[in-house]
C-alpha positions in Angstrom: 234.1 124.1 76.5 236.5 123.4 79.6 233.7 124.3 81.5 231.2 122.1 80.3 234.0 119.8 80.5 236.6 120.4 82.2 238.0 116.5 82.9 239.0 116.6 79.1 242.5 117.1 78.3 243.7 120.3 76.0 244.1 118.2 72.7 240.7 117.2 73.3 238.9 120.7 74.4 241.6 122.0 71.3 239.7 119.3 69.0 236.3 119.9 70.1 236.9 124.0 69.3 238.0 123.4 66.2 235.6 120.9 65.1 232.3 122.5 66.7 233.6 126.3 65.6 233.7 127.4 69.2 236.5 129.2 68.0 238.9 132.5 69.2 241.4 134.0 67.2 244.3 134.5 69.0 246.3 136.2 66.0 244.6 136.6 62.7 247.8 135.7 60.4 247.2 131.9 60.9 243.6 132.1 61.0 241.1 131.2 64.0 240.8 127.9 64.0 244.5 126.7 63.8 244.9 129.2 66.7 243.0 127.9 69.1 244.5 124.1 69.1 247.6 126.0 69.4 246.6 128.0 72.1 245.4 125.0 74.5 248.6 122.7 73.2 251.4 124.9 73.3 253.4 125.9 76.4 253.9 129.4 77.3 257.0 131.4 76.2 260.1 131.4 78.0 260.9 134.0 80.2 264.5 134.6 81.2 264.6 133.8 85.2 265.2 136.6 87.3 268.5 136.0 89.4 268.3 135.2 92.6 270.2 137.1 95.2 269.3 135.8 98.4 267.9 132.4 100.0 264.0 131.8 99.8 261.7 129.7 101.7 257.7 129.5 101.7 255.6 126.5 102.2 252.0 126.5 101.0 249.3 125.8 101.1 249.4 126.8 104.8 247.4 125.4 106.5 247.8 121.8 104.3 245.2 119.4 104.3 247.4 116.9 102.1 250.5 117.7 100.8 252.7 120.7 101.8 254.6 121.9 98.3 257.9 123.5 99.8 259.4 126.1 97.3 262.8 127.8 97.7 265.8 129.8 95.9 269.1 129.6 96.4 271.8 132.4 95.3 274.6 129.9 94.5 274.9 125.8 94.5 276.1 124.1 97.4 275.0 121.5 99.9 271.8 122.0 101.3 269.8 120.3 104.0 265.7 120.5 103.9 264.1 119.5 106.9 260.9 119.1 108.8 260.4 119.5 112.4 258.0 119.3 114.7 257.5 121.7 117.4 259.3 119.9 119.8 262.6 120.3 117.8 262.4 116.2 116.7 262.9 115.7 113.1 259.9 114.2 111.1 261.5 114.0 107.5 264.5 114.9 105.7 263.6 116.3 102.2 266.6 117.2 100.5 270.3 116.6 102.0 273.0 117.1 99.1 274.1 119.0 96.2 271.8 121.3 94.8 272.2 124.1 91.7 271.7 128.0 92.8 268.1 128.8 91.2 264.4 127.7 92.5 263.4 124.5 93.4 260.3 122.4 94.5 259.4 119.7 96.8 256.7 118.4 98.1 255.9 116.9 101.5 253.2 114.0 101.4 252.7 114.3 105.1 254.7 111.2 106.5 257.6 110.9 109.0 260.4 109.3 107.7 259.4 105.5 108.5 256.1 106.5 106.0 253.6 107.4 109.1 251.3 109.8 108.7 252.2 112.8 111.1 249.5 114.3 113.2 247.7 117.6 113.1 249.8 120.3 114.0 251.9 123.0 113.7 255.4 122.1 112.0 258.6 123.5 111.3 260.7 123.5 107.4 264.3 124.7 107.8 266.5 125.0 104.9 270.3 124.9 105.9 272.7 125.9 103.2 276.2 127.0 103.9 275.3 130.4 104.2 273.2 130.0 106.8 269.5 128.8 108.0 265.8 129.8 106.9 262.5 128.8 109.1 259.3 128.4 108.0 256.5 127.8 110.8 253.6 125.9 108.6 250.0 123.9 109.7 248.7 120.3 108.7 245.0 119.6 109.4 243.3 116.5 108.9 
């Protein structure tokens, strides 16, 4: 069904399975067709996080087209600066500058300097300074 359609939502693709009998039975206790609503509705279980024990920084997709999506970890909480640089060492945007929990976080670069701009082709720089110390991340935009 989602491929045949895949612009409809999961409630949807859910209510088309159930009413078509394009059904799969995910576990037979509850019976097919409750199973598969369930299974396109439901979010995945929780999985305990893993601790993290050192810093982490990756940027992808590298090269980016659009926008960069700039993931990293931190060991404890603490202030933490996240910027971006271009190669000659001149800031283009500030991400993050604050407080931040230890665990992982996301955020996402749309692209524009920090008076809204779009920034040129290129290669540019993400560095994530926390009080224990600095991580570099060399990353691509294309147009």
């Amino acid at each position: 069904v989602r491929s045949r359609h895949p612009g409809w939502p999961p409630l949807v693709v859910g209510a088309h399975m159930v009413a078509t009998g394009d059904v799969v039975g995910y576990d037979q206790p509850i019976g097919p067709r409750l199973n598969v609503l369930r299974a396109v509705t439901e979010q995945p279980l929780a999985v305990d996080p893993v601790p993290i024990t050192r810093a982490s920084l990756d940027v992808s997709p590298n090269p980016s087209v659009a926008n960069a999506h700039v993931r990293f970890g931190l060991p404890v909480s603490g202030t933490v600066r996240l910027r971006v640089y271009d190669l000659a060492g001149r800031m283009v945007r500030e991400l993050a500058n604050g407080e931040l929990l230890a665990g992982p976080h996301s955020l996402g670069w749309d692209g524009a300097d920090s008076r809204g701009r779009k920034a040129s082709a290129g290669m540019y720089v993400v560095r994530l300074d926390t009080a224990a110390g600095a991580l570099v991340r060399k990353f691509v935009r294309a147009h």
